[in-house]
N, C-alpha and C positions, 0 to 999 in steps of 0.2 A: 543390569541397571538400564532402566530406559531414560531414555533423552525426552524433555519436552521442546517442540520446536512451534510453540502456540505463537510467543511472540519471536521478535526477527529482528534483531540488530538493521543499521541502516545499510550497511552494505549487503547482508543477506535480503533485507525488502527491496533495493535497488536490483540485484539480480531478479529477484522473483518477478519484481513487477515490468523489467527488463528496462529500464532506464540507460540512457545512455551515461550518466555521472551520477554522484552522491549530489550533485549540486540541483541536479533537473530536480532530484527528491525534496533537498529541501524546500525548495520555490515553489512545489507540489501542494506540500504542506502549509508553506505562508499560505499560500492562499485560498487555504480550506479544502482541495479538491481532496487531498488524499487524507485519511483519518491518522493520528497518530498520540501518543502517550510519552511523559516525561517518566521514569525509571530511577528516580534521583535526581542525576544531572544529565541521563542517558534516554538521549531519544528511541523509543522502541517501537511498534509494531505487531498488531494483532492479527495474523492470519487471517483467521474465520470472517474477521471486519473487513478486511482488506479482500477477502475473496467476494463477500456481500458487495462491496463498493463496486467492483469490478462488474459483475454481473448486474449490476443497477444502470450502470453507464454502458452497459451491453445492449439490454431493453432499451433504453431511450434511443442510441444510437440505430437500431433495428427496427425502432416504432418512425424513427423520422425517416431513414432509409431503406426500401422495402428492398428486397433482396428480385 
């Protein structure tokens, strides 16, 4: 049986994303920075989106600060 771990509950996208609480994540979300999906009543989390978002805000930050 394989496992899909596409999407990620918010305590698993809190560790992924390395957040220091569930709470930094939510206030992440209000305000647009981090992408997310309601599951019912269940806030979830799209990997792939969330790796895309990551490395969007990677480039910017690299384009404004050259290394």
């Amino acid at each position: 049986m394989t496992t899909d771990n596409t999407w990620l509950t918010t305590k698993q996208a809190c560790d992924y994303l390395g957040f220091a609480s569930c709470k930094a994540l939510y206030q992440a979300v209000r305000r647009g920075t981090i992408p997310a999906h309601y599951l019912g009543r269940s806030l979830r989390f799209h990997r792939p989106t969330l790796d895309k978002t990551l490395l969007a805000r990677h480039s910017v930050v690299s384009a404004i600060i050259p290394r």
